[in-house]
C-alpha positions as CSV (number, residue, x, y, z in Angstrom):
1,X,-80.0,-2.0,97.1
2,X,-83.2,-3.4,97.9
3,X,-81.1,-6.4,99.8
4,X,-79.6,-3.7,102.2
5,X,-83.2,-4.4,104.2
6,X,-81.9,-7.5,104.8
7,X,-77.9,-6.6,105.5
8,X,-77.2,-3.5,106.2
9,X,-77.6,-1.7,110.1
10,X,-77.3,-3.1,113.5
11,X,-81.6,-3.7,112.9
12,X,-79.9,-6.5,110.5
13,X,-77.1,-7.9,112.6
14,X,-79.4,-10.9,113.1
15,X,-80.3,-11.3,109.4
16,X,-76.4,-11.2,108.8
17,X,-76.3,-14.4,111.2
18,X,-78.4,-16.0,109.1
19,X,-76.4,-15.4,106.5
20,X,-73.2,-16.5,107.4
21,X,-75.0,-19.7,108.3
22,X,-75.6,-20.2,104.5
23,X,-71.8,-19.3,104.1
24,X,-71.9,-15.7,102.9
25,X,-68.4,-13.6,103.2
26,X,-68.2,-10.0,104.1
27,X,-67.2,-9.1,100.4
28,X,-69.7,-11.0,99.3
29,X,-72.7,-9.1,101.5
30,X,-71.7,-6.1,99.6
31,X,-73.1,-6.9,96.4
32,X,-76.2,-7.4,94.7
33,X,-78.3,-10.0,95.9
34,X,-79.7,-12.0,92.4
35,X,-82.2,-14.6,93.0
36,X,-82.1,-17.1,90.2
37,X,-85.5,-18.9,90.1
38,X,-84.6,-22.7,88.7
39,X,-87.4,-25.1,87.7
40,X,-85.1,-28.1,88.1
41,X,-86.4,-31.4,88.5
42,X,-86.0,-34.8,87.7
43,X,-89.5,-35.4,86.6
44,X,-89.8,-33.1,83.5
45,X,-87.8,-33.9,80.7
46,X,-87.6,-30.1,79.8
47,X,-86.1,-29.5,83.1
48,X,-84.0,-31.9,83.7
49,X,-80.8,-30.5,82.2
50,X,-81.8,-26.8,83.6
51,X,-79.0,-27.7,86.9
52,X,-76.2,-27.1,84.2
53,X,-77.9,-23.8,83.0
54,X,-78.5,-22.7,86.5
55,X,-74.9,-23.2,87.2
56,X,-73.3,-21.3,84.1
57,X,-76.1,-18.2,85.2
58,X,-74.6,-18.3,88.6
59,X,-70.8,-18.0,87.0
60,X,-71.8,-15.2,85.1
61,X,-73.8,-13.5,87.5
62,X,-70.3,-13.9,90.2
63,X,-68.4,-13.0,87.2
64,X,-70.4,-9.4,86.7
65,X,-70.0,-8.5,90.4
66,X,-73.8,-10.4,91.7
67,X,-74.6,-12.5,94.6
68,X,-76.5,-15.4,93.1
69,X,-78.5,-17.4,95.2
70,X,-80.7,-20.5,93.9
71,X,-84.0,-20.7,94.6
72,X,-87.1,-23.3,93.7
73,X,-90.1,-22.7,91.4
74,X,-92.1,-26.3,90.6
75,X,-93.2,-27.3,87.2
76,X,-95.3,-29.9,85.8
77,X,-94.7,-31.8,82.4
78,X,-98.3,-31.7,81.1
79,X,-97.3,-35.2,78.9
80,X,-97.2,-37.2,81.7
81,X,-100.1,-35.5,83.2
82,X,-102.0,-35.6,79.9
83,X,-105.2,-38.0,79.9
84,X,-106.0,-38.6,83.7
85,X,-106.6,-36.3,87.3
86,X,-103.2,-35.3,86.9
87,X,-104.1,-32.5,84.1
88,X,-106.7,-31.0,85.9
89,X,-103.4,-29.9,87.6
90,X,-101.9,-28.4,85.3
91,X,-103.1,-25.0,84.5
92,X,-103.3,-24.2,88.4
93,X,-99.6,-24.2,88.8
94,X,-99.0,-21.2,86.3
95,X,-100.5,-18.9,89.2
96,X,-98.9,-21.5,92.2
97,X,-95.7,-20.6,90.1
98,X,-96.6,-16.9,90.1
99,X,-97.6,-16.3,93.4
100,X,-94.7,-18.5,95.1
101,X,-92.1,-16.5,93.4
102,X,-93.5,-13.5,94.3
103,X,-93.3,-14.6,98.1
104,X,-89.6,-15.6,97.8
105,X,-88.9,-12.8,95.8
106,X,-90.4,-10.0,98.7
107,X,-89.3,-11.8,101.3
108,X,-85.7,-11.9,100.6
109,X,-85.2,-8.8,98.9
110,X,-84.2,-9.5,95.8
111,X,-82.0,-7.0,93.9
112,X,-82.6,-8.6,90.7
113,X,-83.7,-12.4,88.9
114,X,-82.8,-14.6,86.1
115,X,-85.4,-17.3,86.0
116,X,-84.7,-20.3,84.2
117,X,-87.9,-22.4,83.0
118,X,-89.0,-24.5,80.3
119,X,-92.0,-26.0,80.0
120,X,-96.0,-25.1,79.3
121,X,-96.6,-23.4,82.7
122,X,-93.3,-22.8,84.0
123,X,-92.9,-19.7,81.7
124,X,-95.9,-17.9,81.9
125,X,-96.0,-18.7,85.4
126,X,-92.3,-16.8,86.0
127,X,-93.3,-13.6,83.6
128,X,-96.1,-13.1,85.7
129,X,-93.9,-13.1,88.7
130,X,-91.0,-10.8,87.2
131,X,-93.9,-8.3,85.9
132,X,-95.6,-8.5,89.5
133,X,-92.4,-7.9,91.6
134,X,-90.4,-5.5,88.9
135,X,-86.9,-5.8,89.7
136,X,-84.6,-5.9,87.1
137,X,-84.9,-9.6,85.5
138,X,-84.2,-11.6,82.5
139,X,-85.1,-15.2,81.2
140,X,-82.8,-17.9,80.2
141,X,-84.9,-21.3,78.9
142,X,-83.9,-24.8,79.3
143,X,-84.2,-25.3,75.4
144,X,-85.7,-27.5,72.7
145,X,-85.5,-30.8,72.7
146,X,-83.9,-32.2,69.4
147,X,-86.7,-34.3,66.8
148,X,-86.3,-38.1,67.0
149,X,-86.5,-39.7,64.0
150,X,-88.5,-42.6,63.3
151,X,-87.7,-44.6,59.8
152,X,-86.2,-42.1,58.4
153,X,-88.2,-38.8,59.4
154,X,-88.2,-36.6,61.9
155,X,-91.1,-37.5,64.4
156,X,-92.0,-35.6,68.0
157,X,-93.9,-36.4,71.0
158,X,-97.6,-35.2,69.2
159,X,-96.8,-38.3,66.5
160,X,-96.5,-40.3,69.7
161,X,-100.3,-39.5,71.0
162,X,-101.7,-40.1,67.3
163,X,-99.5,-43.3,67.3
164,X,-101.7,-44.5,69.5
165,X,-104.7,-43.8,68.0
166,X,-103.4,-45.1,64.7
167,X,-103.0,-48.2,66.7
168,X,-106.7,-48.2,67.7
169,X,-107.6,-47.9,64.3
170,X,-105.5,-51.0,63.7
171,X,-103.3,-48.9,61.4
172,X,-100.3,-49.1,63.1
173,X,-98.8,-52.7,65.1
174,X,-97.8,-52.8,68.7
175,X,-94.1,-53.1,67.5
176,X,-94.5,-49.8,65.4
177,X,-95.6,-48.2,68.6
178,X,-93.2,-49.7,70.5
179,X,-90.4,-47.5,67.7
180,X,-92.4,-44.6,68.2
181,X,-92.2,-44.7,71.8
182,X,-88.0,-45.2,71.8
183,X,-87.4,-42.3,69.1
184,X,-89.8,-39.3,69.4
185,X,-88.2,-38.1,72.7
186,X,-84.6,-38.6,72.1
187,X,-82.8,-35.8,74.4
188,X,-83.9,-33.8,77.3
189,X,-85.7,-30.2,76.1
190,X,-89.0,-29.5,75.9
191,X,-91.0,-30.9,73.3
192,X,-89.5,-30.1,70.0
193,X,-92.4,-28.8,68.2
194,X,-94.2,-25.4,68.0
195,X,-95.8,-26.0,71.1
196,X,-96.8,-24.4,74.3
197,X,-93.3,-24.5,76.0
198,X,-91.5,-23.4,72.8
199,X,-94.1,-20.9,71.9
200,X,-94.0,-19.2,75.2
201,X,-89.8,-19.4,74.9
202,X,-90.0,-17.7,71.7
203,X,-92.5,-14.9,72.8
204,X,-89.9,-14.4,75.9
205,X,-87.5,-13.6,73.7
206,X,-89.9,-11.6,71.5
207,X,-91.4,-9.5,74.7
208,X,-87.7,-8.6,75.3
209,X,-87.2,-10.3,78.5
210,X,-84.6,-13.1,76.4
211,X,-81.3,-12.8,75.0
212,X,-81.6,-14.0,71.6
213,X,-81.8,-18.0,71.0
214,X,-83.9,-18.0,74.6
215,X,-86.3,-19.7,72.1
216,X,-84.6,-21.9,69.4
217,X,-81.0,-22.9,70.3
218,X,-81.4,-26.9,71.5
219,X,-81.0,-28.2,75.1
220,X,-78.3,-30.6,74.3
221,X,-76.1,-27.0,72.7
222,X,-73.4,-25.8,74.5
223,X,-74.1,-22.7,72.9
224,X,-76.6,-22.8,75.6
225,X,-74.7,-22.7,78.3
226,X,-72.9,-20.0,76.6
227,X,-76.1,-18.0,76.6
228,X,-77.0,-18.6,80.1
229,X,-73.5,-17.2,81.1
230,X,-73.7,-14.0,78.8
231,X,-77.2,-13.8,80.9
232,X,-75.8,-14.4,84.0
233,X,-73.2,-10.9,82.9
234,X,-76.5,-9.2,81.4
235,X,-78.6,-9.3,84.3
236,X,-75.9,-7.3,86.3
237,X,-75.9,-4.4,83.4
238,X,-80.1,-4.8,83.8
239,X,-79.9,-3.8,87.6
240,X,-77.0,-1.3,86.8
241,X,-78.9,0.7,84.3
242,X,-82.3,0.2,86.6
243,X,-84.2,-1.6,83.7
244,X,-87.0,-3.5,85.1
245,X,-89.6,-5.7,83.5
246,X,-92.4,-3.2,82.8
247,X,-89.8,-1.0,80.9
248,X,-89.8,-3.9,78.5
249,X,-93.3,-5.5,78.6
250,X,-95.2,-2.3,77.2
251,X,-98.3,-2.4,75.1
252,X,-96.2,-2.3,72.1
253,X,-94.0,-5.5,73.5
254,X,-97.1,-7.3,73.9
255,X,-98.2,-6.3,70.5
256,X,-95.0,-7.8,69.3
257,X,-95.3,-10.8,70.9
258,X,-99.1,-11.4,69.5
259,X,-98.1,-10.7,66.0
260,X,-95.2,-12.8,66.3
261,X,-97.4,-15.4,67.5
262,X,-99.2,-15.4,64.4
263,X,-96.0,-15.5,62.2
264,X,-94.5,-18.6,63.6
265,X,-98.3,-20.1,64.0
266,X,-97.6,-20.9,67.9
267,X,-100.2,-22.5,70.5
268,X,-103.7,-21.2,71.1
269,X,-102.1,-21.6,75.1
270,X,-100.7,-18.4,74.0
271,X,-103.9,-16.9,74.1
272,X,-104.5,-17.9,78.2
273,X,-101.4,-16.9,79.1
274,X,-100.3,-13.8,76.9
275,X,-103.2,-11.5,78.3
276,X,-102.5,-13.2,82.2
277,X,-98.7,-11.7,82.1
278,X,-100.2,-8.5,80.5
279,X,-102.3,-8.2,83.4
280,X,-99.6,-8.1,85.9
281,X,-97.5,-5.5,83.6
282,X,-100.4,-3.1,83.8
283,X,-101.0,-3.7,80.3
284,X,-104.4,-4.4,79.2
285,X,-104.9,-7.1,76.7
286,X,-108.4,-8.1,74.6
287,X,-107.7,-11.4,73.3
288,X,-110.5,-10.6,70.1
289,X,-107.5,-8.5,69.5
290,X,-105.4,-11.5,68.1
291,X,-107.9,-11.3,64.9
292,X,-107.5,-7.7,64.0
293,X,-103.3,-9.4,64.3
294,X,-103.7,-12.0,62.4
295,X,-105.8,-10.0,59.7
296,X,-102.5,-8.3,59.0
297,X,-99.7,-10.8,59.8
298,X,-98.8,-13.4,57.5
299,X,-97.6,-17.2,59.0
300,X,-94.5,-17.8,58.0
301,X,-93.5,-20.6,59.5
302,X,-95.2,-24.3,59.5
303,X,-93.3,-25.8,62.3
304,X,-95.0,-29.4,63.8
305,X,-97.6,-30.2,64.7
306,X,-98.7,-27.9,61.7
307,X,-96.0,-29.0,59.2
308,X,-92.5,-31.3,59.3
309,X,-90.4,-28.8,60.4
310,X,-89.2,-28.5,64.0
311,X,-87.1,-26.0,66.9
312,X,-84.1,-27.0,65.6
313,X,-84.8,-26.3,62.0
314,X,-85.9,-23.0,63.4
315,X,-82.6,-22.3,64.8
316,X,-80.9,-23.6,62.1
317,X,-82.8,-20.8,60.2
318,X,-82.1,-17.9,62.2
319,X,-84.7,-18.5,64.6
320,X,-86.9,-15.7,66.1
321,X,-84.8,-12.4,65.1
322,X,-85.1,-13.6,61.3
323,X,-88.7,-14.2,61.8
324,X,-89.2,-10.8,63.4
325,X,-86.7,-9.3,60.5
326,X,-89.0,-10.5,58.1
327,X,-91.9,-9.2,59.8
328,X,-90.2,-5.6,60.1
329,X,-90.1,-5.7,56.1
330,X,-94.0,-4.8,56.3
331,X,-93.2,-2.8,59.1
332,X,-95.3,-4.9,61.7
333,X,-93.0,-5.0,64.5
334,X,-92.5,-1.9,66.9
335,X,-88.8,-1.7,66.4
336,X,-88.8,0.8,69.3
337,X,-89.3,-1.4,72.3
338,X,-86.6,-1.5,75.0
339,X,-85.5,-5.6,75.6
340,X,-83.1,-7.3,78.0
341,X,-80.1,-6.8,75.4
342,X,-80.2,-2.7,77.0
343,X,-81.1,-2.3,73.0
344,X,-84.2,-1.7,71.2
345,X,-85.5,-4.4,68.8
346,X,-84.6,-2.6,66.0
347,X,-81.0,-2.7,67.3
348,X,-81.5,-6.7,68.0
349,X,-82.6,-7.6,64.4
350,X,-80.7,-5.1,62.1
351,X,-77.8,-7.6,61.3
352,X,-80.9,-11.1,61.6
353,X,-80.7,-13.4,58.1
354,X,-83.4,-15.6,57.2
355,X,-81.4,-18.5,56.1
356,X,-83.7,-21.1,55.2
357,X,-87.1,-20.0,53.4
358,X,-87.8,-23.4,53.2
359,X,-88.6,-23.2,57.2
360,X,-89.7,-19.0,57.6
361,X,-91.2,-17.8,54.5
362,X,-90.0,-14.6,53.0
363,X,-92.5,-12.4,53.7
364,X,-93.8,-11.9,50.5
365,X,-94.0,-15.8,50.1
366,X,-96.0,-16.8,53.2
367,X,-98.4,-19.9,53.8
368,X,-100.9,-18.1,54.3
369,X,-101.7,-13.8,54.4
370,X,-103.3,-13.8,58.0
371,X,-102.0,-15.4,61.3
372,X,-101.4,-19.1,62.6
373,X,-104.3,-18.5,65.4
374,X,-108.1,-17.5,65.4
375,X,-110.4,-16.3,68.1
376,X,-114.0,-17.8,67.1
377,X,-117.3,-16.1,68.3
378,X,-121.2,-17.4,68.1
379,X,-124.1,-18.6,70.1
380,X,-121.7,-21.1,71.1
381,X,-119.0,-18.8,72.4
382,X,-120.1,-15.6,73.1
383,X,-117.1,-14.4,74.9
384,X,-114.7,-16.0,72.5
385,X,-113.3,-19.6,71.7
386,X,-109.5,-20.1,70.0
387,X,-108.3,-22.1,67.3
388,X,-105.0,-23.1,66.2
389,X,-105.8,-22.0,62.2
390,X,-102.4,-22.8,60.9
391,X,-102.7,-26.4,61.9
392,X,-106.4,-27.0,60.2
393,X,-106.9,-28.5,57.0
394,X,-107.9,-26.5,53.9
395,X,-111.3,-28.5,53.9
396,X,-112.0,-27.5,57.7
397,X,-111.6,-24.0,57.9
398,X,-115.7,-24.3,57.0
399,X,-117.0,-27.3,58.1
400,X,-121.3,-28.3,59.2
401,X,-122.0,-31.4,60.9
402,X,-124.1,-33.2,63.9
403,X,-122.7,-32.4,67.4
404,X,-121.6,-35.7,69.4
405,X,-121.9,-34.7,73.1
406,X,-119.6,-36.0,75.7
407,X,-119.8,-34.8,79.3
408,X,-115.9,-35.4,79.8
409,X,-113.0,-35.9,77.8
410,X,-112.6,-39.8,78.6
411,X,-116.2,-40.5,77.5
412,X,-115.3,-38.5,74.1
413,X,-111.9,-40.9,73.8
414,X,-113.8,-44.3,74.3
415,X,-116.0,-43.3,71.5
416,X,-113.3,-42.5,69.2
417,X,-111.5,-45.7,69.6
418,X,-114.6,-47.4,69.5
419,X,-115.2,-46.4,65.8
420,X,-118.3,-44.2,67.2
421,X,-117.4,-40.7,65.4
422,X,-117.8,-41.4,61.2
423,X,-116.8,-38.8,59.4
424,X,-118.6,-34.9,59.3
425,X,-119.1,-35.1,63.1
426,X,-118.5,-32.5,65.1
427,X,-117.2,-34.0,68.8
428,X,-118.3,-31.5,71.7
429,X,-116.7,-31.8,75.4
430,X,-118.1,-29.5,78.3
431,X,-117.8,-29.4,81.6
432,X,-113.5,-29.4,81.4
433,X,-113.2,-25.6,81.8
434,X,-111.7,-23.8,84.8
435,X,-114.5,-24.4,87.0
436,X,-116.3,-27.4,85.7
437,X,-113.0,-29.5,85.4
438,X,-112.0,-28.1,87.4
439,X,-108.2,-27.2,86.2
440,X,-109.2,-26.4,81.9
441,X,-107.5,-30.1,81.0
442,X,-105.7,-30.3,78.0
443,X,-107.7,-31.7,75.2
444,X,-104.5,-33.4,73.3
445,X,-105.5,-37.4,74.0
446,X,-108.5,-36.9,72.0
447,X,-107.9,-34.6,69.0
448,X,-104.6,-37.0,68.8
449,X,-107.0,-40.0,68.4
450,X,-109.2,-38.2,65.8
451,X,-106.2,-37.9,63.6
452,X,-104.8,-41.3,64.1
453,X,-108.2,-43.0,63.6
454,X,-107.8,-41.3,60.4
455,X,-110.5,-38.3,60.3
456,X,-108.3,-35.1,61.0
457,X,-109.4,-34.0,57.8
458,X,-113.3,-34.9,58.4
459,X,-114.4,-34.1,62.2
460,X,-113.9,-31.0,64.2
461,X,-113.8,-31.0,67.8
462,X,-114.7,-28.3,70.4
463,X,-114.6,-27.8,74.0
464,X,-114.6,-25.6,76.7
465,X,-111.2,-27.4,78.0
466,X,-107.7,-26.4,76.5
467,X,-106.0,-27.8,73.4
468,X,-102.2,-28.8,73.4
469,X,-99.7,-26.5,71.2
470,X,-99.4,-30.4,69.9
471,X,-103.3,-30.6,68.9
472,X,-103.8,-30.0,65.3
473,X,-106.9,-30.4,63.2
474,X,-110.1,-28.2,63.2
475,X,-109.7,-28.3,67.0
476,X,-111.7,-24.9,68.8
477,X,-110.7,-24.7,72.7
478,X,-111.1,-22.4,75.4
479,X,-114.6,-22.0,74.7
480,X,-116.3,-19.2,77.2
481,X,-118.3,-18.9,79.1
482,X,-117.8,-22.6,80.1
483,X,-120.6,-25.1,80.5
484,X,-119.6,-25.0,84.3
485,X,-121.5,-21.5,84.7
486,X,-124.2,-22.5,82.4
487,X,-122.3,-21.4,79.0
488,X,-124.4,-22.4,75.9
489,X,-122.0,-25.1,75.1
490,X,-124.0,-26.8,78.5
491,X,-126.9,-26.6,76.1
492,X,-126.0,-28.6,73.1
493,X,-127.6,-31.8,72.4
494,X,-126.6,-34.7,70.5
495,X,-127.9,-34.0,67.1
496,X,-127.5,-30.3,67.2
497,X,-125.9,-29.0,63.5
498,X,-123.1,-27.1,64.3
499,X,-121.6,-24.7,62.1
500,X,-117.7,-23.3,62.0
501,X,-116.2,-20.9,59.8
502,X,-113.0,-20.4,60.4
503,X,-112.2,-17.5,57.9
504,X,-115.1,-15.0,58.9
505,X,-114.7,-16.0,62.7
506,X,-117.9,-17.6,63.6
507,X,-119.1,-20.9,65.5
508,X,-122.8,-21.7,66.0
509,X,-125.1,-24.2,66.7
510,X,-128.7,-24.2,64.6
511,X,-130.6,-23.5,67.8
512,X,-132.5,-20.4,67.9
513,X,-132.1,-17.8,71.2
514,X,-135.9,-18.9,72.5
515,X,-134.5,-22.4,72.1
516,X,-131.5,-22.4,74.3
517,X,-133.5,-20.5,76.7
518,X,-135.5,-23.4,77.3
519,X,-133.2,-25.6,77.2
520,X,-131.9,-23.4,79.8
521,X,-134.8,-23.8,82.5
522,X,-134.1,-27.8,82.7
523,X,-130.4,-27.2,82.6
524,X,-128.7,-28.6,86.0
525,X,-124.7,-27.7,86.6
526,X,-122.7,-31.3,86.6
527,X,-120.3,-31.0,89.4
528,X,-117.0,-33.0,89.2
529,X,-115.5,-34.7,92.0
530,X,-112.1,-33.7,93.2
531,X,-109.8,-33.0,96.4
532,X,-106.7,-31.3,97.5
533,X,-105.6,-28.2,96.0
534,X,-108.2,-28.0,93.2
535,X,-111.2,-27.7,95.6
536,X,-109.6,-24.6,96.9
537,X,-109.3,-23.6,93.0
538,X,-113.0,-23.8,92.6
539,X,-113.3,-22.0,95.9
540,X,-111.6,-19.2,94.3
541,X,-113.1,-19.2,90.9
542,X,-116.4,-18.7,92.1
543,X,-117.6,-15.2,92.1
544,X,-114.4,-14.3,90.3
545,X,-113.3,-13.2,87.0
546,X,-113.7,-16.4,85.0
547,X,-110.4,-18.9,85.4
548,X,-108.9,-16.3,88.2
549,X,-106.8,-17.3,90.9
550,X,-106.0,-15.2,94.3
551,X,-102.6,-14.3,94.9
552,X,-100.9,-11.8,97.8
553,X,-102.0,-9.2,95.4
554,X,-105.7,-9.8,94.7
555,X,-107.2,-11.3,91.9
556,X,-105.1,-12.1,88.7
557,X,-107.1,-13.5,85.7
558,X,-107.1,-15.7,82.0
């Protein structure tokens, strides 16, 4: 056992002191030691129920024959963070997350993890850990958070954000808002759309590192605590048989989990954080790989923000096995891979049902032949840019207008309300990428007010910040290189025709090469102002692989 460095031999008599000070018996020295990483916390509605599901892991980890022992990772609830300082926050913690794990995990000796997360960051932030360190370990989520319904129809947090812009566009009353703002977050979970949190959840169980409902079966379920007991017994078979995450996260896992991702049409985050926990597997990742994907992969599911379907009705319907069952039909899963379950895929999904085609498509029957996300390349983006195509209107996918240039995203948001963007413009905000943010803020304030003004269907926005898994709309994020580093998108100017084309992959500006060169020589970097952690960030950034962060074991990338 890899604990025995910390209780085994007279060298260790005084690490056994410190032991019984936290109450440890003899018998109980003997066995495993399983750290089980909880993101409780009373801020972040996703987490706040995970106490419950930390204790029914800890029953059946004692029940199996493990020593668990409880320790902290931190999460932020990018909602309440959303549209202020407070989001330049955000992304950062994935690697915090990472690397603070890591620490806790060396440093006690773990024999083994179960890490229970939830929300946007969280996730990523605890494969990257279990990949890095490579003990045996397995994921238990926190869990969906049920729809709310708002006269009569089911409604989530992203109809709360364009509830507000509605209201701007005096198409929606204070005391409609003030509904919306009781109903759309009626249990603890996170969000209960296909967005980032529930994306990630469902990919966990996809990757192999999930039981099966990781991704779909609601907070508010027993069955969930049922699940996080049966993984409580499950990691203890994991150490037993000496399976360890990069036994499961293989190239063909990750190849799963990206074509998966087009199937259930899940959030462009996917594409930051999917290569990033590839990375620490030793598994190399392209993300202009996801179009070769989709080109193959039918979407089969339309859950919200793209549709009126939600986690629930995704469980109701089988939830991620039937989705990968359908897949296997056209024989684009690797049925091969080794999971958390001690099975292969194939083993997992040869008994899955899709029982509602009305929520995943047969796959013969889908919405659409190719996959729920795009990457995007041009004079624009010449490293890449990512849209969420499954959530764009027919009429968008090709779309030419004048560019509207806004410096930040709370300059782009006063002009939406304002009535400034009419119809066929195309909104641009730079200078929210890794470095210029600094932090890569989510984008979800403003594409939510370009639908509730009404013009979802009529103006595009693009930036070098992030979108929401909530954003929908012809919304292109993650544009690179960033205006930060003197990406071209520092070189659009009002006026500027852009052109997208979502099918054939492309976004350009009508500016020729000699004339963003010029436009080059007068072009001076806009620094933002900031403190604390994120100068450090920028610190780091600089010279580095673009959005990389430092951690004990070097440099660890987007």
């Amino acid at each position: 056992m890899l604990s025995d460095h910390v209780k085994t031999g007279m060298q260790q008599a005084p690490h056994r002191s410190l032991f019984n000070a936290l109450g440890f018996t003899p018998e109980e020295m003997k066995k495993p030691l399983v750290g089980i990483i909880s993101s409780y916390n009373e801020i972040v509605p996703g987490h706040m129920n995970l106490d419950k599901i930390v204790d029914a892991v800890k029953l059946g980890v004692a029940e199996a024959g493990g020593m668990p022992v409880v320790v902290p990772a931190i999460a932020v609830c990018d909602g309440i963070a959303m549209g202020h300082t407070g989001m330049k926050y955000s992304l950062v913690t994935r690697d915090l997350i990472a690397d603070s794990t890591e620490c806790l995990a060396r440093a006690h000796q773990f024999d083994a993890m179960v890490c229970v997360p939830n929300c946007d960051k969280n996730v990523p932030g605890l494969l990257m850990a279990a990949a890095r360190v490579n003990i045996p370990t397995i994921f238990v989520s926190g869990g969906p958070m049920l729809a709310g319904r708002v006269k009569g129809e089911k409604r989530s947090l992203s109809s709360m954000f364009e509830a507000v812009g509605a209201y701007a566009a005096g198409k929606m009353t204070a005391d409609d808002v003030a509904e919306f703002e009781e109903k759309v977050c009626p249990t603890c979970g996170s969000c209960s759309g296909m967005y980032t949190a529930n994306s990630l959840n469902c990919l966990t169980e996809v990757l192999g590192m999930g039981l099966r409902g990781n991704g779909t079966i609601p907070a508010v379920y027993s069955e969930r605590l049922r699940l996080a007991k049966h993984v409580g017994n499950q990691i203890m078979e994991l150490y037993r048989k000496d399976i360890r995450p990069r036994d499961i996260m293989t190239e063909d896992a990750f190849m799963n989990a990206l074509t998966v991702d087009m199937a259930l049409g899940c959030s462009t985050n996917t594409m930051l954080h999917l290569p990033a926990i590839a990375h620490e597997a030793k598994v190399n990742i392209d993300v202009n790989v996801a179009n070769e994907v989709s080109a193959r992969t039918p979407n089969l599911c339309h859950l919200a923000p793209a549709g009126h379907t939600y986690m629930e009705d995704l469980n109701e319907a089988g939830g991620v096995y039937a989705v990968m069952k359908e897949l296997s039909k056209k024989n684009l899963i690797n049925l091969g891979c080794l999971t958390a379950t001690g099975k292969t895929v194939g083993e997992n999904i040869e008994y899955a049902r899709n029982l509602d085609p009305e929520v995943i498509r047969p796959v013969e029957e889908p919405y659409s032949a190719t996959g729920g996300i795009a990457i995007l390349n041009g004079n624009i983006a010449p490293e890449s840019c990512v849209v969420k195509r499954s959530a764009v209107a027919p009429e968008m996918l090709k779309h030419s207008g004048p560019a509207r240039v806004f410096d930040c995203e709370d300059d782009a948001i006063t002009a939406i309300k304002g009535g400034k963007i009419v119809p066929g413009d195309v909104v641009v905000i730079r200078y929210e990428g890794p470095k210029g943010g600094p932090g890569m803020r989510e984008m979800l304030n403003p594409t939510s007010a370009i639908v509730g003004m009404g013009l979802g269907s009529t103006v595009a926005l693009i930036t070098d910040g992030r979108f929401s898994g909530a954003s929908r709309g012809a919304s292109i994020g993650h544009v690179a290189p960033e205006a930060a580093v003197g990406g071209p998108i520092a070189l659009i100017r009002e006026g500027d025709i852009i052109d997208i084309d979502i099918d054939n992959h492309t976004l350009n500006a009508r500016v020729s090469e000699e004339e963003f060169a010029e436009r080059k020589k007068n072009w001076k970097p806009r620094v933002n102002e900031v403190d604390g952690y994120l100068v450090r960030y920028r610190e780091l950034v600089t010279g580095a692989p673009q959005g990389a962060v430092l951690s004990v074991e070097g440099w660890h990338h987007d």
